[in-house]
N, C-alpha and C positions, 0 to 999 in steps of 0.2 A: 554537490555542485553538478550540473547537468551542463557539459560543454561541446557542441558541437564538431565534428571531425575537421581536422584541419581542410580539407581540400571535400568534399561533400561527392560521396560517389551514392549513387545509387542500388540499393541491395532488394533482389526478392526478398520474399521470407524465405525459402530454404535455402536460400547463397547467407543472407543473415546468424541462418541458426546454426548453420553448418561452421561459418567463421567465426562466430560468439563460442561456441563450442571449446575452441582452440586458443582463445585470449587469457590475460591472466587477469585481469579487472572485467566488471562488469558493463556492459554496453546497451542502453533502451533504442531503441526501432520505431522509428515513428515514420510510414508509407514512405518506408528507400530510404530515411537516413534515420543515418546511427549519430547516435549521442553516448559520450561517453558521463560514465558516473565517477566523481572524484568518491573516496573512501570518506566514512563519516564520522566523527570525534566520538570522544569517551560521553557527552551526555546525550547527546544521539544514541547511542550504542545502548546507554544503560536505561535508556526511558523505554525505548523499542524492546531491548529485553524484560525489564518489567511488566509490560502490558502482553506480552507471549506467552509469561510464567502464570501472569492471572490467568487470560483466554484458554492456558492448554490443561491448566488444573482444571479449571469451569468446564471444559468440555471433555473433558477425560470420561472414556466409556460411553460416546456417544458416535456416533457416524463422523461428525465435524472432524476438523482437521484443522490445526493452526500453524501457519507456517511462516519462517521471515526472512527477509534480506538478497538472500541468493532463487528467487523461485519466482520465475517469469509468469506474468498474465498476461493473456493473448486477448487484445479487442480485436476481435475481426473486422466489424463494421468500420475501424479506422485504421485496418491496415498496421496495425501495431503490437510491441511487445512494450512491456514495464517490467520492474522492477519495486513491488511497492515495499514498503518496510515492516508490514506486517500484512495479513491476510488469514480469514476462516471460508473453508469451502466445507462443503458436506455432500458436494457430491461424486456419485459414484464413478461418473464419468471421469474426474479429477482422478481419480485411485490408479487410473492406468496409465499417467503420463506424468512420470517422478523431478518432470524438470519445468512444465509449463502447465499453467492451470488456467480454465477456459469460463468454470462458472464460480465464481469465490461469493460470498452473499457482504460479507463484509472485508471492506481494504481499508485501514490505518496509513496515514504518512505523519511521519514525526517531522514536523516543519525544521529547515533550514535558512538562514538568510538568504544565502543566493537560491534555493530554490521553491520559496514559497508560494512568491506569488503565481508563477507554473503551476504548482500545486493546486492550487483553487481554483486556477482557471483550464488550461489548455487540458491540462492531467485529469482534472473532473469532469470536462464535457467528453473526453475519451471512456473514462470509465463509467459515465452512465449510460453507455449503448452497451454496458452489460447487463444482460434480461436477469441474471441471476444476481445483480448488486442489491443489499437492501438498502445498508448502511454508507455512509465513508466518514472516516473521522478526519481529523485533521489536529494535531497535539502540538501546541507551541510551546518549548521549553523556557523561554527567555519571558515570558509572560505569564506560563503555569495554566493554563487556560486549556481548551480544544473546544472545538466544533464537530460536529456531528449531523449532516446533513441524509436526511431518512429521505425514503423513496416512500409513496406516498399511492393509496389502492390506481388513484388515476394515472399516476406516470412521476407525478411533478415532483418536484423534491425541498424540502422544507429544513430548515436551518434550526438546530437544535444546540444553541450555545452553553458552554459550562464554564462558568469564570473561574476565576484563581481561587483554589482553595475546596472546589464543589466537587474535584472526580469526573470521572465520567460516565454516563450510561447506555450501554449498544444494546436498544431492544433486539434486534435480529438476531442475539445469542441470549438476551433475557438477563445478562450480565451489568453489575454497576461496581468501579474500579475506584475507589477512596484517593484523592488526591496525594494521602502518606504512601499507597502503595505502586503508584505513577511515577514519580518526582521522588523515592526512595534513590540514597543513595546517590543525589544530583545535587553538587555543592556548587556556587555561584563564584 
């Protein structure tokens, strides 16, 4: 759940990172205000973990990086930090900053009720003014499904749906994740 600060102060980024720094939950940044993250249930948890264990074995031994949950992405272009739920960078610039990552090629968000429709909307048009995004998925657990909308040679970006039962597939890693091994583990 993505909730608003009670009383709405306005923060730099380094008045931001400095006080996110020193909190015990986590906090997204969207140009001066903070939003707080409510913590996420056990099948959040464990579908998010699942697609980490696929993406980190697939990329194991290669430059990529797979990383989730606690690891900030900075859109500059909109004055913002996230928090996404999973994330692959591969690059090198990424190597030298262990808490924030600026070019990820691919960002996952494991949908939540209250913060879905965010997700497809506000949270997507932020993260596509990242030059280095190819993919973003988008994994709904209550429907079994995701979306996977690819960034496209011209710019634009094209919806690439996988219904209940079909897995998923992120060309930007060349990776395709079997629905048993997604939804492993995720009793209803």
């Amino acid at each position: 759940m993505r909730q608003r600060a009670p009383t709405p102060v306005l923060f730099t980024t380094d008045e931001y990172l400095h006080w996110e720094a020193g909190q015990a939950g986590r906090h997204e940044f969207v140009d001066g205000e903070i939003f707080s993250m409510a913590g996420a249930g056990d099948k959040h948890v464990t579908v998010t973990g699942n697609l980490y264990m696929a993406l980190r074995q697939h990329l194991r031994g290669t430059p990529c990086r797979t990383l989730m949950l606690d690891t900030k992405v900075k859109v500059a272009l909109s004055n913002s930090f996230f928090y996404p739920d999973l994330l692959v960078t591969c690059s090198l610039r990424d190597t030298f900053d262990s808490l924030v990552k600026r070019e990820p090629k691919l960002i996952v968000e494991v949908l939540s009720p209250s913060t879905a429709n965010y997700d497809r909307t506000d949270k997507f048009a932020a993260y596509r003014q990242l030059e280095s995004l190819e993919e973003y998925g988008l994994v709904d657990i209550a429907n079994r499904r995701a979306d996977v909308y690819r960034r496209s040679p011209d710019g634009s970006w094209t919806l690439n749906p996988f219904d209940s039962g079909q897995g998923v597939a992120f060309a930007s890693v060349d990776l395709a994740i079997h629905a048993e091994t997604i939804f492993a583990e995720v009793f209803d």
